[in-house]
N, C-alpha and C positions, 0 to 999 in steps of 0.2 A: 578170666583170671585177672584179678587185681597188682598190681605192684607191691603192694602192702603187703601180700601175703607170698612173698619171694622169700628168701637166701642168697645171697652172694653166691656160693658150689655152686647151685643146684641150678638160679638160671642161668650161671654161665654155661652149667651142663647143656639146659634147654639151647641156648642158643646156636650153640653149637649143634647139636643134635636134629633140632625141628627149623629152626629160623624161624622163629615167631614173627607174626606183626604185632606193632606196637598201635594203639589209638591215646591220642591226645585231647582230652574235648577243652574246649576254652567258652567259655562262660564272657559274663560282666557283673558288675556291683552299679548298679543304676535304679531309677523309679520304677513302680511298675504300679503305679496311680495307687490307690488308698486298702486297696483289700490282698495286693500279691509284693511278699518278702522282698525286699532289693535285690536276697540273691539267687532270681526266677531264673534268670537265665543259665546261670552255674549251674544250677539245681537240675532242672532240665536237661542239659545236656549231658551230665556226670548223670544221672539216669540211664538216655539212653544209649551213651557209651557202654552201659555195664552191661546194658539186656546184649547188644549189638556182639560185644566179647563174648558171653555166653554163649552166644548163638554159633559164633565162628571159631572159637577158641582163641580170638585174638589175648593182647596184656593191654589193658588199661594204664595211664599210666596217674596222676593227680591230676585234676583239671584248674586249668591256669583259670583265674576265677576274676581277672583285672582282664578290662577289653577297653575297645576304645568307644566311649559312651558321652563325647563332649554335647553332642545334639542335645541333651537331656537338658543341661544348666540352662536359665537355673535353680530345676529340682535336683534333688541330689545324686551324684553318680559320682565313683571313686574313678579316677579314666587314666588308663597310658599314654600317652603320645603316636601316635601308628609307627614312625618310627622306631619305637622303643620295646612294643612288640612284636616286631617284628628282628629285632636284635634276639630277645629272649628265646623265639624260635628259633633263629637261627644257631642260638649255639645249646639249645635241646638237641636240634636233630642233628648236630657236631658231635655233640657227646654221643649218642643213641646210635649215629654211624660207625665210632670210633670202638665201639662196645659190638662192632658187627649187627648191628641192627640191620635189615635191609628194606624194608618196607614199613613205613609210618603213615598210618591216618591221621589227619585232623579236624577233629569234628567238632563247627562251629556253631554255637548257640545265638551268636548278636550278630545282629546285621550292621554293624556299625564297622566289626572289625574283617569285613570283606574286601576292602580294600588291601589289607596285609596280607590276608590269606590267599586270594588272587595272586602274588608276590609268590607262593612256595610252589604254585603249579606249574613253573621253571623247573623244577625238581624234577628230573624222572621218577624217585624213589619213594617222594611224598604224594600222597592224593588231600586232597582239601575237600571236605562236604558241608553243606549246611544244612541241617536236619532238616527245614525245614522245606527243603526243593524236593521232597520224599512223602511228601501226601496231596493229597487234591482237593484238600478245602484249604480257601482262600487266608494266608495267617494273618497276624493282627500283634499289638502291643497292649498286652495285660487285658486283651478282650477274650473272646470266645474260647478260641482254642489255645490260649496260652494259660488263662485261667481253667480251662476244663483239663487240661495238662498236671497242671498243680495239687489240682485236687485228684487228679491219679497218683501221685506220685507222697503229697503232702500234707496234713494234717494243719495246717498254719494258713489256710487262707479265710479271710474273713470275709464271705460272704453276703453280709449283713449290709458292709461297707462299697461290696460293688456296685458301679455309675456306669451307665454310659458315655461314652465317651465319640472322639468322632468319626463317625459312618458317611463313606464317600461312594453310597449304591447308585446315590439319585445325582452325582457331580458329573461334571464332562469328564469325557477322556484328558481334556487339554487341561483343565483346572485339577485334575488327579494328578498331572504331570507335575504341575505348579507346586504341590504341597510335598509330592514324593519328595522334589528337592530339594524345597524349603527345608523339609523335616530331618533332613542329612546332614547341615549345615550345622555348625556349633551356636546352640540355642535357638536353634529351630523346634525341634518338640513341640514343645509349648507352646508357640506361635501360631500352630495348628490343632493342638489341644489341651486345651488349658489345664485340663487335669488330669495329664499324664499317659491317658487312655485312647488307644486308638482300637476303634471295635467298640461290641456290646458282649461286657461280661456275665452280663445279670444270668443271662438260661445257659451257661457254664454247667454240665454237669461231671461227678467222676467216670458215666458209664462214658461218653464222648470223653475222654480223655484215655479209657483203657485202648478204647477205639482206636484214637491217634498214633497213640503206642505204637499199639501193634502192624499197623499202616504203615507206621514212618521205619519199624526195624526190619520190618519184612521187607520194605523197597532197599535200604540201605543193603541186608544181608545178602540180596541180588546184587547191587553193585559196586558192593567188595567182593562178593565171590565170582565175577565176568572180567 
């Protein structure tokens, strides 16, 4: 069930009646190297918040689509302050509480803004996921499986223009460590991939992305319903 297609009566009635949970996906507006939309990870996530609702009957509610994405610059990325997001949530789930909400997911699409959402698992009332600790293949930035995501999901990626990008199979463990960090830091990105791309998007297909899909909401739907 969407937000969008509520009433004022009718979900107060719900609320009162069912005590719904509510899911929040949060996205970013950041690179995602030359062939995927800036807004991959909104896009993704507001996906599979909606299959995830479906499935449970949870309420979706907008997905916050600003995240904190400084490591990127500087390629483009529109970015909050972690502070700042982390204010915005906080007074969502003020309001969502005050409205007798009692359980709120948030389901996060960027890794950037992990740090914030670590901050709400204080909450007894909020759970925080990141879609992506919910499948078993290895993720990536605008490679394999973010690109073969898109094109399940998308009709806008341009394929033609996917690169490889950097592949750390054959790196130490210690030098993987090195770049993890690097890459976290504000304008790190780039510094470990020049173009944007971490992974190889090139063999991206849409049937590996239905794949993913269904992987990643089928693990989710087990661990909101435990």
């Amino acid at each position: 069930m969407n937000i969008n297609d509520l009433y004022d009566p009718e979900f107060r009635k719900l609320i009162k009646s069912k005590k719904p949970t509510v899911i929040i996906p949060v996205g970013s507006i950041e690179q995602h190297g030359a062939h995927l939309p800036i807004s991959t990870d909104s896009d993704i996530v507001t996906e599979i918040a909606s299959r995830l609702a479906k499935k449970c009957g949870f309420i979706v509610f907008p997905t916050i689509s600003y995240g904190v994405s400084w490591e990127h610059e500087p390629l483009f990325n529109t970015s909050l302050k972690a502070n700042n997001l982390r204010k915005i949530l906080d007074d969502v789930i003020l309001s969502l509480r005050k409205n007798h909400i009692k359980k709120i997911f948030i389901l996060n699409g960027h890794h950037g803004n992990l740090q914030v959402l670590n901050h709400m698992k204080k909450l007894t009332y909020v759970s925080s996921l990141s879609y992506w600790h919910f499948m078993d293949h290895e993720f990536d930035h605008a490679g394999f499986v973010e690109t073969s995501l898109m094109l399940a999901i998308s009709n806008k990626v341009k394929m033609k223009k996917a690169k490889k990008g950097l592949i750390t199979k054959e790196l130490s463990e210690k030098e993987k460590k090195r770049i993890s960090k690097l890459s976290t830091k504000a304008g790190g990105f780039p510094k470990v991939t020049k173009n944007g791309v971490w992974g190889d998007p090139t063999g991206a297909t849409k049937k590996d992305g239905q794949r993913f899909l269904s992987e990643i909401v089928r693990n989710l739907v087990k661990e909101c319903q435990s």
